[in-house]
ROBARO-943230 format. One record per residue (C-alpha): residue in one letter; x, z, y. Coordinates in steps of 0.05 Angstrom, whole numbers, padded with zeros to 5 digits, always signed. Example, Ala and Ser with C-alpha at 12.3 -4.5 7.8 and 13.67 -1.06 7.14 Angstrom:
! residues 2
a+00246+00156-00090s+00273+00143-00021
***
This chain:
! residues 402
x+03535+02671+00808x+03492+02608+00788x+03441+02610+00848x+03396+02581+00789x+03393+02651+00753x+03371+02685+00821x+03300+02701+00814x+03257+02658+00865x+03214+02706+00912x+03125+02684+00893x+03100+02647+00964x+03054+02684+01010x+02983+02683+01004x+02955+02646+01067x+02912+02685+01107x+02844+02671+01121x+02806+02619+01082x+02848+02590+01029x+02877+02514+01057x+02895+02477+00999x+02919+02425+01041x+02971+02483+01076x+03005+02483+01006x+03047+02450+00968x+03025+02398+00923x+03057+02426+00860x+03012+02487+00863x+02950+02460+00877x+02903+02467+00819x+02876+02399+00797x+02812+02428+00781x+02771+02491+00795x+02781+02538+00737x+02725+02583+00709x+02665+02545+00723x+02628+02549+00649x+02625+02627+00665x+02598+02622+00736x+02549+02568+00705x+02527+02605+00645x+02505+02664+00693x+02465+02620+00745x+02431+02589+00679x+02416+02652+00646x+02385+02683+00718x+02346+02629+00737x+02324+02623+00668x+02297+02686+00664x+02267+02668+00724x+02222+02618+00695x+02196+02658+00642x+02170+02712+00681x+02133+02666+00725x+02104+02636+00666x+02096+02712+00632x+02062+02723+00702x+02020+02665+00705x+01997+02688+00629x+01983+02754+00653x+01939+02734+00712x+01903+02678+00670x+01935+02620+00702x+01963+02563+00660x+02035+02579+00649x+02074+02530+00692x+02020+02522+00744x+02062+02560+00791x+02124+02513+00766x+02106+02444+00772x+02038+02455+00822x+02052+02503+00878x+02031+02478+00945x+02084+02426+00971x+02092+02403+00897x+02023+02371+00899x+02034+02327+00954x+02102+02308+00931x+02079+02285+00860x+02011+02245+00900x+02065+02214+00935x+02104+02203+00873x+02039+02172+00834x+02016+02133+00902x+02055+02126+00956x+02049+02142+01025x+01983+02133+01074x+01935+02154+01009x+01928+02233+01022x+01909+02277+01085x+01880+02339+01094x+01840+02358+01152x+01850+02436+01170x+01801+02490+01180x+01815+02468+01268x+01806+02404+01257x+01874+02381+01252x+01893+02319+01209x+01952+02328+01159x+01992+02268+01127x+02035+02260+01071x+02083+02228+01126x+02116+02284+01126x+02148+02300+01067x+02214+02255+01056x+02223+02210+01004x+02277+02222+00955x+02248+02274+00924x+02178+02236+00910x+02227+02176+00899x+02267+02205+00840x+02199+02233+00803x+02173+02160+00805x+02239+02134+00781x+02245+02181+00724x+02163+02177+00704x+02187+02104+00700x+02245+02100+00646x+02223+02159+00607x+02158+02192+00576x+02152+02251+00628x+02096+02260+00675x+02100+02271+00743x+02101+02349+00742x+02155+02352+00680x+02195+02298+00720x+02192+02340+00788x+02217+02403+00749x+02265+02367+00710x+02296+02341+00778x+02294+02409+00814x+02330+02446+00754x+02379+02394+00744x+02395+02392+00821x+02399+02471+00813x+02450+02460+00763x+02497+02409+00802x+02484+02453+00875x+02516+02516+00824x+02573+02480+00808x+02588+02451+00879x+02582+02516+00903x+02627+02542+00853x+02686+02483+00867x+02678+02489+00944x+02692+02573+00935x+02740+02557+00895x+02774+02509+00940x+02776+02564+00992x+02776+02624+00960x+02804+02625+00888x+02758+02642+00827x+02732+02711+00832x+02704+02696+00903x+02677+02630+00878x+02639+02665+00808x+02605+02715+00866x+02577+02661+00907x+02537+02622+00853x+02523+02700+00829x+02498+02712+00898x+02456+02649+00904x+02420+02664+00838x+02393+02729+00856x+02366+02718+00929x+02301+02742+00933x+02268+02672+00940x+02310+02640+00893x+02248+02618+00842x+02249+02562+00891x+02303+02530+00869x+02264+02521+00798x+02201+02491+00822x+02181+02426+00837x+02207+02437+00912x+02264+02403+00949x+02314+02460+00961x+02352+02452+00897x+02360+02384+00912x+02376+02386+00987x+02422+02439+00973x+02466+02399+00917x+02469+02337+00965x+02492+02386+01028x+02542+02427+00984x+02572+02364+00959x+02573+02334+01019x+02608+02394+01064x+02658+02391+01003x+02671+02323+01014x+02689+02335+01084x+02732+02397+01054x+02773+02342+01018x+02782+02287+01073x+02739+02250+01035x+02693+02223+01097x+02659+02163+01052x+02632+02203+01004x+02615+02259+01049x+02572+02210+01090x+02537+02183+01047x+02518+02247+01021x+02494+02270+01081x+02451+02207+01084x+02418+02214+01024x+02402+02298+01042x+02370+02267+01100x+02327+02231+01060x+02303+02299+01021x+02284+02339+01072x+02265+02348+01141x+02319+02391+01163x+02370+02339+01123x+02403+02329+01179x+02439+02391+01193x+02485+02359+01141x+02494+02297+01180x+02503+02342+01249x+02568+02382+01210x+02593+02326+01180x+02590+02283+01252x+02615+02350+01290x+02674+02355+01236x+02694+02283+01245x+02693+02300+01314x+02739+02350+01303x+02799+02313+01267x+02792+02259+01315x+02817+02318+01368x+02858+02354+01326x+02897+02286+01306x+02886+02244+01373x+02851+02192+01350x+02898+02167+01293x+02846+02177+01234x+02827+02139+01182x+02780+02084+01180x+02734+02125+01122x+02716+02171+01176x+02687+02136+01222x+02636+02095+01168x+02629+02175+01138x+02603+02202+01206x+02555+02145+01222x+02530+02129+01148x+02514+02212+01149x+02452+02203+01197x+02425+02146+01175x+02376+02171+01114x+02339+02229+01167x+02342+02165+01221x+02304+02107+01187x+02255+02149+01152x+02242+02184+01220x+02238+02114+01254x+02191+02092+01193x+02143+02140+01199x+02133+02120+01276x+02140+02050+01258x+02070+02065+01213x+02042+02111+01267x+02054+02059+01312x+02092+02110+01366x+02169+02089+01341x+02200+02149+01383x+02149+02206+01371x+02101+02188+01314x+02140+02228+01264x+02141+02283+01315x+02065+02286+01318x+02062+02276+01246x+02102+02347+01239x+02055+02379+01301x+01996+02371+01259x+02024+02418+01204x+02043+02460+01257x+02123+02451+01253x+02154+02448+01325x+02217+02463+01352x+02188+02512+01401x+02257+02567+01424x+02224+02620+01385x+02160+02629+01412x+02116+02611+01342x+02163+02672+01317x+02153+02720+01380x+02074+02702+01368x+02081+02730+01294x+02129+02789+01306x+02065+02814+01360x+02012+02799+01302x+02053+02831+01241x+02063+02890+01292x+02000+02907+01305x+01961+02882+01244x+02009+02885+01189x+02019+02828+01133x+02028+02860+01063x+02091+02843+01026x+02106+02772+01041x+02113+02771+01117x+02153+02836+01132x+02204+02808+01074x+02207+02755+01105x+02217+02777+01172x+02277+02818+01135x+02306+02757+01113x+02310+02717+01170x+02347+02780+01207x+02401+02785+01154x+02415+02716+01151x+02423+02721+01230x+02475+02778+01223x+02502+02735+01164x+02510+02675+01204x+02548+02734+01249x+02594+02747+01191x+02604+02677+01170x+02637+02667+01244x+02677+02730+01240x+02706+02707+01178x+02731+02641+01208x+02697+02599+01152x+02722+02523+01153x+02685+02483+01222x+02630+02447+01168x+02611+02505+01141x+02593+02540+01207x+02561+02482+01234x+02515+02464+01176x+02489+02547+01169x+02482+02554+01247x+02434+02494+01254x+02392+02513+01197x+02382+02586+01219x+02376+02561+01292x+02325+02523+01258x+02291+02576+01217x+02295+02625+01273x+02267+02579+01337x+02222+02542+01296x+02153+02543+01293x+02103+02546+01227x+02086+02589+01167x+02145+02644+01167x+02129+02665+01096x+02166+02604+01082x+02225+02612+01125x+02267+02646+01073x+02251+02578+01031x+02295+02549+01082x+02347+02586+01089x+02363+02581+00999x+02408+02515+01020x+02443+02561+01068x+02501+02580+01021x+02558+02590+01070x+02525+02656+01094x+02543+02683+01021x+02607+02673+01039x+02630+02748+01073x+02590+02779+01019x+02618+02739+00958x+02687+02755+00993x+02672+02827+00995x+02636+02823+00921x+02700+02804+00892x+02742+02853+00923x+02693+02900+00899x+02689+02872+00823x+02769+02884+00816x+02772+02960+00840x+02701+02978+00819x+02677+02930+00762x+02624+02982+00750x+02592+02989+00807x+02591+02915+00828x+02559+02897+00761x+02513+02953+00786x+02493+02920+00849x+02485+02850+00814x+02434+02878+00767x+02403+02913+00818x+02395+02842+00864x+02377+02800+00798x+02320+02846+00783x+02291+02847+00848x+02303+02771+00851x+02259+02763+00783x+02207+02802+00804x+02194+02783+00880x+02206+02708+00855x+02149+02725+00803x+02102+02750+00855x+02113+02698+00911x+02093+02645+00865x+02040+02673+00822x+02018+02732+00859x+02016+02724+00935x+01979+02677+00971x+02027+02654+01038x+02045+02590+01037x+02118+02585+00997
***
């Protein structure tokens, strides 16, 4: 017999994450499949979104995308945007002095740019920016799950990110959406061996936020990583990737104290006066005793939920042996969140970039969706609804800081 006419046995699934690199080249998929879907349902959530903040804002007599464009950090971003730095402060109630030092500037930077070349104004610009970044954050999410995971697993984490409770955010005129497309891109990058692109990235993340440079800290500790694993003989790319990755948080961090006129710590003291500290958890101990005995409504005690999941998340996430990056990047931003000082109504605003804690539940989503497409579908309306509503209410209705 012909060995040719013997039927040739299907290869193994790896276990684990899905390694592309583990398999052979002629069945590695060119491109992610099934994006549009995945896409289409982010758009239509987050859409949805929108207009019941603005059906909100109607209802309560507000103009309708005053919540949108105008919420808190959105004003000082588009004064920066319109002015510059050094032109607004704002002295609080104890006498501290707060300065527009310390907001990052790509955010502010890209508003300008666009205000520049087209008819917007600053606010339309802003949320122009923030939903397009949504958009290409969706889709890196998507192509990164896909790498690992295959499409089903991929579809439930942009499903999952689009119904968080605090995931309005992402459609102001905030910096989330637009940190988070730079670090999912970026930990993708690293995914792919593709260390140039991945640090400059990072870089530019570093440039949109102040925690930016948990992207530049997984990048460097992955580099760190294949250097080990292949004893030194790497290639030149990743050794410019890992040291281009921290230089956006670096020079604006040594600007700042370059204008303060402390090099070192003037940024630092810039980010004391709003009350944001590194400080092992005791800003958070000092709230859990206040919530305890006086209560705080809706906002905090959510909150306080949030920041407890994503804890046993982070657990999860480690459990599941997700790729190096990917654990790296999630545990310093909850390590962050959780030892951090300042307002914790807007810790869950920090954890939105955290997408790799998705990552166990998308897994298990999927695995749900095939045996029980009914009661998955269930569940996501279930999380969508709550995600429309709370979103509603933390940016029309409540009054803690987002």
């Amino acid at each position: 017999m012909s060995t040719s006419s013997v039927p040739r046995p299907e290869p193994a699934a790896p276990s684990g994450p899905l390694r592309r690199s583990a398999l052979p080249e002629a069945v590695r998929p060119r491109r992610p499949q099934g994006a549009l879907p995945a896409l289409a349902l982010f758009a239509a959530v987050r859409l949805a979104g929108v207009v019941v903040v603005i059906v909100t804002n109607h209802l309560n007599g507000h103009p309708l995308v005053r919540s949108l464009a105008h919420s808190w950090d959105s004003r000082w971003y588009l004064h920066i945007a319109a002015h510059g730095y050094g032109h607004l402060i704002w002295i609080t109630p104890t006498g501290g002095v707060q300065a527009d030092w310390a907001f990052f500037p790509l955010y502010p930077g890209l508003i300008r740019a666009l205000t520049t070349v087209l008819p917007l104004t600053p606010g339309q610009a802003a949320l122009l920016i923030a939903w397009a970044a949504a958009g290409v954050a969706a889709y890196g999410l998507y192509v990164l799950g896909h790498h690992l995971y295959g499409r089903a697993v991929a579809t439930a984490l942009v499903g999952l990110w689009a119904v968080l409770p605090h995931s309005v955010e992402l459609t102001i005129a905030y910096t989330e959406s637009l940190f988070a497309a730079l670090a999912v891109w970026s930990l993708y990058c690293v995914l792919k061996g593709r260390w140039l692109w991945a640090g400059s990235l990072a870089a530019l993340a570093g440039l949109s936020r102040p925690t930016g440079f948990a992207v530049a800290v997984a990048v460097g500790v992955a580099a760190a990583y294949e250097v080990l694993r292949r004893r030194g003989r790497v290639p030149a790319g990743l050794w410019a990737g890992a040291l281009i990755a921290a230089l956006g948080w670096l020079g604006y961090v040594l600007w700042v104290g370059q204008q303060t006129g402390d090099l070192l710590g003037g940024y630092l003291k810039v980010q004391s006066a709003w009350a944001s500290r590194f400080d092992f958890g005791a800003g958070a101990l000092r709230f859990l005793r206040a919530l305890f005995l006086h209560g705080g409504g809706v906002v905090y005690p959510v909150a306080l939920m949030i920041v407890v999941v994503s804890v046993v998340f982070f657990g999860l996430l480690c459990l599941d042996r997700a790729p190096l990056v990917l654990v790296v990047f999630a545990g310093v931003l909850v390590l962050l969140v959780v030892g951090g000082s300042g307002s914790f109504s807007s810790k869950p605003r920090f954890l939105l970039p955290v997408f790799p804690l998705l990552i166990p539940t998308a897994r298990a989503f999927a695995r749900t969706w095939r045996v029980r497409p009914a009661q998955a579908l269930l569940v996501g309306g279930a999380l969508a609804v709550v995600s429309l509503l709370y979103g509603a209410y933390v940016t029309v209705v409540a009054y803690s800081p987002l």
